[in-house]
LUMMI-543187 format. One record per residue (C-alpha): x, y, z. Coordinates in steps of 0.5 Angstrom, whole numbers. Example, Ala and Ser with C-alpha at 12.3 -4.5 7.8 and 13.67 -1.06 7.14 Angstrom:
<atoms>
[atom [25; -9; 16]]
[atom [27; -2; 14]]
</atoms>
This chain:
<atoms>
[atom [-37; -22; 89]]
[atom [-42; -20; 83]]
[atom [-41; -13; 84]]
[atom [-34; -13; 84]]
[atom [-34; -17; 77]]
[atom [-39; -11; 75]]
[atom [-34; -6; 77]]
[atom [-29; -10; 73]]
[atom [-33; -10; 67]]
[atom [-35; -3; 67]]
[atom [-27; -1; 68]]
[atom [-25; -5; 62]]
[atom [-30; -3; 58]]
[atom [-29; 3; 59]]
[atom [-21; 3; 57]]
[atom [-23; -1; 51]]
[atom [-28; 5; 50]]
[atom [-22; 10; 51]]
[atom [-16; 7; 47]]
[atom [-22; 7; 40]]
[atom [-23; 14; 42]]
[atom [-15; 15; 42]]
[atom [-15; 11; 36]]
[atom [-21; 16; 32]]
[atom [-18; 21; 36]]
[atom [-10; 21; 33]]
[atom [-14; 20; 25]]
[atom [-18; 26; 26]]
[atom [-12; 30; 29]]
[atom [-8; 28; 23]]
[atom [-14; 30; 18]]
[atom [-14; 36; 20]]
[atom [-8; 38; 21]]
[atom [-6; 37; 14]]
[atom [-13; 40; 11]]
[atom [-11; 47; 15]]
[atom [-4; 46; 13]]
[atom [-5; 45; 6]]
[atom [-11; 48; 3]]
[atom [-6; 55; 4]]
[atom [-3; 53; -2]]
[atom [-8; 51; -6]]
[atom [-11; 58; -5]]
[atom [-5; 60; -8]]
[atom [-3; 56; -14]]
[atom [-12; 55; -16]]
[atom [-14; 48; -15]]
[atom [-14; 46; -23]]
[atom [-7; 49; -24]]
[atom [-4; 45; -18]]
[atom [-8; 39; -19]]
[atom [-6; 38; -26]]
[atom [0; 43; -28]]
[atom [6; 38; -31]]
[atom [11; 41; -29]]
[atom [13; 42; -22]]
[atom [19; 47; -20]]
[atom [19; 50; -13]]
[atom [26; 53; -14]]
[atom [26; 56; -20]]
[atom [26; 64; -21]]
[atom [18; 63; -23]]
[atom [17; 57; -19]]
[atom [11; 52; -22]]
[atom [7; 48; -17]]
[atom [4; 42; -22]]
[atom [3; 35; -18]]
[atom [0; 31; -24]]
[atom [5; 28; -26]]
[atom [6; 25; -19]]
[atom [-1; 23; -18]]
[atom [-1; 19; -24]]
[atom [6; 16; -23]]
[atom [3; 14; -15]]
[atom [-3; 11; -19]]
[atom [1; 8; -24]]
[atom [6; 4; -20]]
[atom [0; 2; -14]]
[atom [-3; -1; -20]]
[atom [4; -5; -23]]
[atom [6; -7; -16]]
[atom [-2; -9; -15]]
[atom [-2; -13; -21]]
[atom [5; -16; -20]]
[atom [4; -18; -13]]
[atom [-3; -19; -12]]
[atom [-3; -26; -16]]
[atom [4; -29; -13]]
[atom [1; -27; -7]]
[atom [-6; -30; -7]]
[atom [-3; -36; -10]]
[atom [2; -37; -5]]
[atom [-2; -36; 0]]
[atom [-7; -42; -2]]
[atom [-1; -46; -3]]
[atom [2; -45; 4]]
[atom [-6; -46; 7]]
[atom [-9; -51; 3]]
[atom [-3; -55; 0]]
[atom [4; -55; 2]]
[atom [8; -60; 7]]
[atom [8; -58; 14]]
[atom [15; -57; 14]]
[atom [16; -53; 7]]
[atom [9; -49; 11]]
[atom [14; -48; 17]]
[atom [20; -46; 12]]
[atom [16; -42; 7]]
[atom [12; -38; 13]]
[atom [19; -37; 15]]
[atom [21; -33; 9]]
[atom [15; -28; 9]]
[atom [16; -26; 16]]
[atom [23; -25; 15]]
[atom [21; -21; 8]]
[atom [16; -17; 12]]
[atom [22; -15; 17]]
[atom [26; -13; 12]]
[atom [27; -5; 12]]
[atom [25; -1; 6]]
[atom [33; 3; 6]]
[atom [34; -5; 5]]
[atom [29; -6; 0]]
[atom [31; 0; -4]]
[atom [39; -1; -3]]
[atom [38; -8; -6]]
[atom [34; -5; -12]]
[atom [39; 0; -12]]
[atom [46; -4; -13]]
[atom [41; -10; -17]]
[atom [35; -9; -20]]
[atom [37; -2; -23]]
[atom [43; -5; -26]]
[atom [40; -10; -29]]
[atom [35; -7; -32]]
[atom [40; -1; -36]]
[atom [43; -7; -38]]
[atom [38; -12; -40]]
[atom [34; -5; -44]]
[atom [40; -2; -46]]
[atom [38; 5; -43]]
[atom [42; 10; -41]]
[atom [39; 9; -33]]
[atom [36; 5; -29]]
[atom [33; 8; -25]]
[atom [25; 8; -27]]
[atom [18; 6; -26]]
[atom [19; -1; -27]]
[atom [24; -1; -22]]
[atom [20; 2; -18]]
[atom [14; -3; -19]]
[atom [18; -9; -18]]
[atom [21; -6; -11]]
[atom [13; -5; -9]]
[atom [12; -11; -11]]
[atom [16; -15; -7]]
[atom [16; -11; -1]]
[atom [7; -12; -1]]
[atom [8; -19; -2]]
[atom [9; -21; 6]]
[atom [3; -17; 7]]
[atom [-2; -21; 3]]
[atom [1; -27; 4]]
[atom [-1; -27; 12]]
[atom [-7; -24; 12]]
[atom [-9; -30; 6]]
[atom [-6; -36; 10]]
[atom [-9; -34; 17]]
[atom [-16; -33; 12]]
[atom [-16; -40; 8]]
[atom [-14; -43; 14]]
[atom [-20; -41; 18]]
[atom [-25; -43; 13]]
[atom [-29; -49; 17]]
[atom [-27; -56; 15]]
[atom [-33; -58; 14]]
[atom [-34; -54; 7]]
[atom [-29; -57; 4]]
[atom [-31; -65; 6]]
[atom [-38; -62; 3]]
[atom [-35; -61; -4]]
[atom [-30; -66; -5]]
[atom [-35; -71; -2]]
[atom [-39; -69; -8]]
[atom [-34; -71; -13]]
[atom [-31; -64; -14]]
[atom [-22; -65; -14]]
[atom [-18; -62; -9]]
[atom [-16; -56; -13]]
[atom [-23; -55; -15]]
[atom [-25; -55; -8]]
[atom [-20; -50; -6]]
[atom [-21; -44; -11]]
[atom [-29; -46; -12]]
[atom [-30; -47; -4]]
[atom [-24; -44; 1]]
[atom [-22; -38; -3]]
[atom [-30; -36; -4]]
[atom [-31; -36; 3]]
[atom [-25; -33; 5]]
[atom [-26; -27; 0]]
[atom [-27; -22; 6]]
[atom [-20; -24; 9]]
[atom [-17; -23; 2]]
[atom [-20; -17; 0]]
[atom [-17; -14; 7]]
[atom [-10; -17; 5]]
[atom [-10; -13; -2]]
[atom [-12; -7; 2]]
[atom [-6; -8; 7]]
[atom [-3; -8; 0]]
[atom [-4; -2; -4]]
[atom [-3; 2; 3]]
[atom [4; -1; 4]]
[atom [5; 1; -4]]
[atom [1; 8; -3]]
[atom [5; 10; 3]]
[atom [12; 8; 0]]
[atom [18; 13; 0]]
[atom [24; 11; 1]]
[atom [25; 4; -3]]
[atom [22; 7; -9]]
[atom [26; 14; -8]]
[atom [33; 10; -9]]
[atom [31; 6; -15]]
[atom [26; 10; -19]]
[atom [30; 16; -21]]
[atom [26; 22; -16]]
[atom [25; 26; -22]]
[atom [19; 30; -24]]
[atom [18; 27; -30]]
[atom [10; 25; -34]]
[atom [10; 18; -31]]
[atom [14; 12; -36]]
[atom [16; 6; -35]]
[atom [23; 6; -37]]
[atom [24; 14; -35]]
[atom [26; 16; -28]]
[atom [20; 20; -24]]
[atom [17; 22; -18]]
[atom [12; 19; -13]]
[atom [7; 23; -8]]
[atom [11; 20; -3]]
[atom [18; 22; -5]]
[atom [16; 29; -7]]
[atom [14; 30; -1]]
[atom [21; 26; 2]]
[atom [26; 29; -2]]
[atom [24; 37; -1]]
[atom [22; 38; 6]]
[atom [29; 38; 9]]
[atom [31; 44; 5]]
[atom [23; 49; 4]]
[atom [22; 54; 8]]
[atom [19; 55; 14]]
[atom [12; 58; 12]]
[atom [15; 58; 4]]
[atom [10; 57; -1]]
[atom [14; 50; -2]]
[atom [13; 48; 4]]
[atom [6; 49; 4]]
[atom [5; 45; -3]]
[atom [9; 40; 0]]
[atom [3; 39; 6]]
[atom [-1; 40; 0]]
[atom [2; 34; -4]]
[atom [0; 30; 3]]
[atom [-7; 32; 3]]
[atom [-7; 29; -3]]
[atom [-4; 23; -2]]
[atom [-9; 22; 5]]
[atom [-15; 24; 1]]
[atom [-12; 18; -4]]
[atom [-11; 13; 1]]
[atom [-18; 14; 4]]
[atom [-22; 14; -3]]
[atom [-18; 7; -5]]
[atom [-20; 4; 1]]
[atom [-27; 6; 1]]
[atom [-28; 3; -5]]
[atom [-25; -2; -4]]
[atom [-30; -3; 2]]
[atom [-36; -1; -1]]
[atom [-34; -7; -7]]
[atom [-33; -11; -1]]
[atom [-40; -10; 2]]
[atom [-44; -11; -4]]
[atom [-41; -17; -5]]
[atom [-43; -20; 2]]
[atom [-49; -18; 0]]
[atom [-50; -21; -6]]
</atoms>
């Protein structure tokens, strides 16, 4: 009997290791394909003219190959979406876990896994038809279509993310830690944001992560409201993200073309980016345990 259960156990364990290898496996696969694939044409074009030339023109006579312009519309529209829908997050998070009748909970929840199925055609087509109008006509601008269109598109589709990962964290924070403050005489709201939310920082760090990867990782969406024009990033100017840049030329580069390779370049750069924002947000993360 024991042996039999120490032969299930041992197979188990040994799946669990397999599907972790698989996992590792499939990120490392992926990391070097895009290296091999997109250092060609770094060497090419020369790492500071590709890094920080401004303008890009891969079909021109005298094709140009500068990303700067990308990059720093990638950060600025990842930061406008981080500072729009982090705080409505957070906060409705905290209302749903801590504060809201079990009814508007239920309805509330509902929503937000519905938001979180919405495809990002429809985010895009919506922003397209609505925002976009409504923004040449409230800015009176010739079009629309801009980085502020953009941020609030990204802003709305990270929402459902850092909501639901902050509920499932508030919500697991013992009992007993908030029965200890308000014994003390601290209020309700004191309790909430001086007791659970410190103690559910980890859960909330993680939810602000899933957000900046899903705003990071964005093409279609911002492709249809942000004008996909290689502009230098401004708010009321159609630009180009890393994501749509990448999105919008691969169907017509040539196999092997130096487009194409700039283009698996403009991704590596993409998956470098997303890699370094999330460990420093970890490495934050940790020191702060530690603390």
């Amino acid at each position: 009997m024991k042996r039999g259960k120490h032969i299930v156990e041992t197979v188990v364990h040994a799946l669990f290791l397999l599907f972790g290898l698989v996992a590792v496996g499939c990120v490392l696969v992926i990391t070097v394909y895009l290296v091999v694939s997109g250092i060609p044409a770094i060497r090419k074009i020369g790492l500071v003219p590709f890094l920080f030339g401004k303008t890009w023109a891969s079909t021109a006579a005298e094709p140009q190959y500068g990303i700067l312009p990308f990059i720093l519309t990638s950060v600025y529209g990842t930061a406008g979406a981080i500072v729009l829908g982090v705080p409505v997050g957070f906060l409705t998070a905290v209302y749903l876990a801590k504060c809201a009748p079990k009814r508007v909970k239920d309805v509330m929840q509902t929503a937000v896994s519905l938001l979180a199925g919405i495809p990002s055609v429809v985010y895009g087509l919506v922003g397209m038809l609505v925002l976009v109008p409504g923004i040449r006509k409230a800015f009176h601008l010739p079009d629309g279509a801009s980085l502020l269109a953009a941020i609030i598109v990204l802003a709305v589709m990270i929402l459902p993310s850092i909501i639901k990962v902050s509920v499932t964290a508030l919500e697991a924070v013992p009992r007993e830690y908030e029965d200890a403050s308000l014994a003390l005489g601290a209020t309700p709201i004191e309790t909430y944001f001086k007791v659970s939310v410190p103690a559910a920082k980890s859960g909330i760090a993680a939810a602000v992560v899933l957000g900046v990867g899903r705003a990071i990782g964005e093409a279609m969406a911002v492709m249809m409201v942000s004008g996909n024009v290689s502009n230098m990033p401004s708010l009321f100017q159609s630009v180009r993200f890393l994501t749509t840049a990448v999105a919008s030329e691969m169907s017509y580069s040539g196999p092997g073309s130096l487009q194409r390779q700039a283009l698996f370049s403009i991704a590596l750069v993409l998956f470098l980016f997303i890699m370094l924002i999330n460990a420093a947000l970890n490495f934050f993360l940790k020191r702060g345990k530690e603390r």
